[in-house]
NUDO-285071 format. One line per 8 residues: their letters; for each residue x negated, y, z of C-alpha. Coordinates in nm, 3 decimals. Layout:
<rs>
a	X/Y/Z | ...
</rs>
This chain:
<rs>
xxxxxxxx	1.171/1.282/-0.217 | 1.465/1.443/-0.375 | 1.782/1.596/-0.315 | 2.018/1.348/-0.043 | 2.207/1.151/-0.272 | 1.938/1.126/-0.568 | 1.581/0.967/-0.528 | 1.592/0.823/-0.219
xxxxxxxx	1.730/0.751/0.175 | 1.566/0.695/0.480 | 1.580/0.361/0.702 | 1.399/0.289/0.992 | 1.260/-0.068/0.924 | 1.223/-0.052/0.539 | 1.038/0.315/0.501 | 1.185/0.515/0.223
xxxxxxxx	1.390/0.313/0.005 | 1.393/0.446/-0.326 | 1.685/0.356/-0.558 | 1.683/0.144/-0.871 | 1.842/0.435/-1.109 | 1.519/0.644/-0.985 | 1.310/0.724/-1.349 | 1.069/0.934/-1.183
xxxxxxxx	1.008/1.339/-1.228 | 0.851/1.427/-1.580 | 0.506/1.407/-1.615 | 0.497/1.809/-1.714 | 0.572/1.880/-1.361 | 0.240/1.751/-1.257 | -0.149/1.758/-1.323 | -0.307/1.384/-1.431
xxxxxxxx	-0.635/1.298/-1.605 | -0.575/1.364/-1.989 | -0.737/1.045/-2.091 | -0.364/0.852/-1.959 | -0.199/1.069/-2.204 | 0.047/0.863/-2.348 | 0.025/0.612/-2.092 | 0.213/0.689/-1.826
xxxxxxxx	0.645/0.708/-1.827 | 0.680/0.922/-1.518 | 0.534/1.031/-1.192 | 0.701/0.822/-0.982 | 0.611/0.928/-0.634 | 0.368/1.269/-0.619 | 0.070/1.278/-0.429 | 0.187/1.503/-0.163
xxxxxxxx	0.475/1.284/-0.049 | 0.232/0.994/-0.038 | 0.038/1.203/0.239 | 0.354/1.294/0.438 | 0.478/0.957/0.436 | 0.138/0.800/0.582 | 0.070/1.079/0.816 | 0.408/0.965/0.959
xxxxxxxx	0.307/0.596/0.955 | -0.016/0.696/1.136 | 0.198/0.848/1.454 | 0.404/0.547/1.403 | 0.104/0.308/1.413 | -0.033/0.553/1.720 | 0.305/0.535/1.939 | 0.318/0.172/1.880
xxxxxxxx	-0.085/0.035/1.931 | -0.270/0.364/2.064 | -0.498/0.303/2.345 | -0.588/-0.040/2.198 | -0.879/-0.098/2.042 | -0.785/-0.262/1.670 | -0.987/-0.396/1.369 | -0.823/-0.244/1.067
xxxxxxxx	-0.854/-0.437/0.802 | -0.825/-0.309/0.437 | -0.763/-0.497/0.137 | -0.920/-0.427/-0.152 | -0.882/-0.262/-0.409 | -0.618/-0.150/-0.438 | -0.577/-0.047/-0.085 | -0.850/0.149/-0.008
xxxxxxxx	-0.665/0.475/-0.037 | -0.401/0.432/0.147 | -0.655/0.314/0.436 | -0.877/0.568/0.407 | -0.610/0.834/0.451 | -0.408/0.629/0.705 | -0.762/0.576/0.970 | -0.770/0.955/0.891
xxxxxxxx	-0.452/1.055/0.942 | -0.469/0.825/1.316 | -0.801/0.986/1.392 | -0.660/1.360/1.382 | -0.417/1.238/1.576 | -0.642/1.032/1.850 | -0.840/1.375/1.873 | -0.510/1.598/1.957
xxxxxxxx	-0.273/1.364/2.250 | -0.330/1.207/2.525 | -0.377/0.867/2.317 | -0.656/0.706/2.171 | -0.717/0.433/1.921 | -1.089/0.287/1.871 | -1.103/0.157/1.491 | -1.337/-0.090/1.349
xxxxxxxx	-1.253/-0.097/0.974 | -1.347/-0.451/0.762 | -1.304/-0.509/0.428 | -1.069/-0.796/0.229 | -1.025/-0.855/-0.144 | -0.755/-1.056/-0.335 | -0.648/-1.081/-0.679 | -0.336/-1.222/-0.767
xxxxxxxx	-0.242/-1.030/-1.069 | -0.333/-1.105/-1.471 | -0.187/-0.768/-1.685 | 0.126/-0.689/-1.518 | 0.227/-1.025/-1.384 | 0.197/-1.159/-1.040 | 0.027/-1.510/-1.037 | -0.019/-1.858/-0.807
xxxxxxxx	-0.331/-1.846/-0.834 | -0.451/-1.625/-0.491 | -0.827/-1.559/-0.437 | -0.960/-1.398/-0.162 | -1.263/-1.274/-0.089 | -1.484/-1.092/0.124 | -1.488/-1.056/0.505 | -1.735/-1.373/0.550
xxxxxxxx	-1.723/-1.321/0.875 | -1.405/-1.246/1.039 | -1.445/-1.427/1.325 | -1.481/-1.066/1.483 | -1.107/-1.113/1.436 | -1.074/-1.356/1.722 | -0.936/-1.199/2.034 | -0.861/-0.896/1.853
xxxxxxxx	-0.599/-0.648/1.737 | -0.604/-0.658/1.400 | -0.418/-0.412/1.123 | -0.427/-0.526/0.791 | -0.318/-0.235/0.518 | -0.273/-0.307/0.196 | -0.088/-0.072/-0.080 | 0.176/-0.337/-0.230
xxxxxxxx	0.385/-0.636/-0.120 | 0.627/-0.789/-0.393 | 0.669/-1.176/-0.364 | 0.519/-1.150/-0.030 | 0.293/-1.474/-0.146 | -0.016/-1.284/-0.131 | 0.027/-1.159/0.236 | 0.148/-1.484/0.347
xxxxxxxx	-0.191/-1.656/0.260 | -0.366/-1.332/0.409 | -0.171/-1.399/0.734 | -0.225/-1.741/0.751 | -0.594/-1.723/0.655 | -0.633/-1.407/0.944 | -0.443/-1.600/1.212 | -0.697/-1.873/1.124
xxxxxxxx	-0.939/-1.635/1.347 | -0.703/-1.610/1.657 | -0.658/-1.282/1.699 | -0.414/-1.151/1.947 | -0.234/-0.916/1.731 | -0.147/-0.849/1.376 | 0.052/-0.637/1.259 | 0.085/-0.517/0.823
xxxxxxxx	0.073/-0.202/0.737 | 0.210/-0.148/0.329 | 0.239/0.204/0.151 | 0.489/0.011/-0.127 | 0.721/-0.269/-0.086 | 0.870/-0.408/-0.419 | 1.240/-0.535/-0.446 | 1.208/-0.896/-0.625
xxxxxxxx	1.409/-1.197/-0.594 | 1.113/-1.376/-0.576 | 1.038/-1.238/-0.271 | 0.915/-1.508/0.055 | 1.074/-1.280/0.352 | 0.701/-1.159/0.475 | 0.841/-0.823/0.522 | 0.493/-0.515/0.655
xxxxxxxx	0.597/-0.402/1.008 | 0.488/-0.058/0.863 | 0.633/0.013/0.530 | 0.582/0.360/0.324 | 0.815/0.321/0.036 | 1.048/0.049/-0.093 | 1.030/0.067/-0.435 | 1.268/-0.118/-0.750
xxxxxxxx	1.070/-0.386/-0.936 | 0.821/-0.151/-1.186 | 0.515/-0.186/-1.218 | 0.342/0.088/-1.071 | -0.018/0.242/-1.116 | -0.206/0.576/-0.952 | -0.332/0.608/-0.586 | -0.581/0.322/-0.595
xxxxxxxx	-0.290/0.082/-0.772 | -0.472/-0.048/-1.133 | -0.362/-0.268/-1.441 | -0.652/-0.420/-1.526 | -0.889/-0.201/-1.332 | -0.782/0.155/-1.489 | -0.545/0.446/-1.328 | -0.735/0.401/-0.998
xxxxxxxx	-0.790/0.765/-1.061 | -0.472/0.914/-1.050 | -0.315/1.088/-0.778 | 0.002/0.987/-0.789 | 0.164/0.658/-0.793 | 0.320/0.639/-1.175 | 0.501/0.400/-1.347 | 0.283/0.285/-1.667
xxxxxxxx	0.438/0.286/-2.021 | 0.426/0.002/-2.261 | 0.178/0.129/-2.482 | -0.086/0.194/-2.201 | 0.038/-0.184/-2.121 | -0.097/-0.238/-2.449 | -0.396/-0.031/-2.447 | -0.549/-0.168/-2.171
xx	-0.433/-0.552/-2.208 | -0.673/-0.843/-2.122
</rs>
């Protein structure tokens, strides 16, 4: 993302790990909606590296699963970026080799978050009937994993169904002590513990709209507080 020994390194089973010193590049370097004026502290990883990374994911995803069929399963909401552009980054690339990977996409929502803090209290919802799981190869891509509690309960609620496979696919992976060990076999970026808005990411339902992933000042904290 930046220069070698600045933003961040590359390592093969953690994605790109950026470091805790990393602020982010100023938002003057970059276009945003100019109703988050104010909000936002920096853009902390740009649109454009968001699409390289998961372009490489999706040949990742390809060399690993291609020529099986798999149900791809998305969580919402945050997540539905990062899936759309990852099934279309894995479809240009089942048109153009010798590979080919059928997709059935399903849908998955769960909340765990209240303002900026991550809570017990996991619902999930949708997919009523995910028994089409059963047999199956199933991908499950969702944009964040801190604790790891969340997509524990997703697991253990999806292997419920029986599928044969399932593997995670995560753009971000947070740094926390908290965290439970469920680490995405497919990560994007590992990121310190901020809280992070842009590319389908919210607090409290706004910045869905941004293009870049951002890290969200205190007094947009306090703007849009429940």
């Amino acid at each position: 993302m930046a220069d070698s020994d600045a933003a961040a390194t590359l390592k093969k089973d953690t994605g790109i790990v950026i470091k805790d010193d990393w602020s982010g590049y100023s938002l003057d370097l970059f276009a945003y909606p100019e109703h988050y004026f104010e909000d936002l502290k920096s853009v902390y990883i740009p649109h454009g590296v968001i699409m390289d990374r998961t372009e490489r994911l999706a040949r990742n995803i390809m060399d690993d699963i291609g020529d099986h069929d798999i149900v791809v399963l998305c969580v919402l909401k945050g997540g539905y970026k990062f899936c759309a552009d990852l099934v279309e980054f894995i479809k240009v690339l089942s048109r153009n080799s010798n590979k080919s990977l059928l997709m059935r996409v399903d849908f998955i929502r769960l909340k765990s978050y209240c303002n900026d803090q991550s809570t017990q209290d996991i619902q999930i919802t949708g997919g009523e009937d995910l028994s089409l799981l059963s047999g199956k190869n199933v991908l499950i891509v969702e944009a964040i994993v801190d604790t790891g509690k969340t997509m524990q309960a997703l697991l253990k609620h999806v292997e419920g169904f029986k599928p044969k496979m399932v593997k995670v696919a995560s753009l971000l992976v947070k740094r926390v002590p908290a965290a439970v060990g469920c680490h995405p076999d497919y990560v994007g970026f590992e990121i310190p513990n901020q809280f992070v808005v842009g590319y389908a990411l919210d607090y409290n339902e706004y910045f869905r709209d941004l293009n870049h992933i951002c890290v969200i000042s205190e007094e947009g904290k306090i703007k849009y507080k429940v």
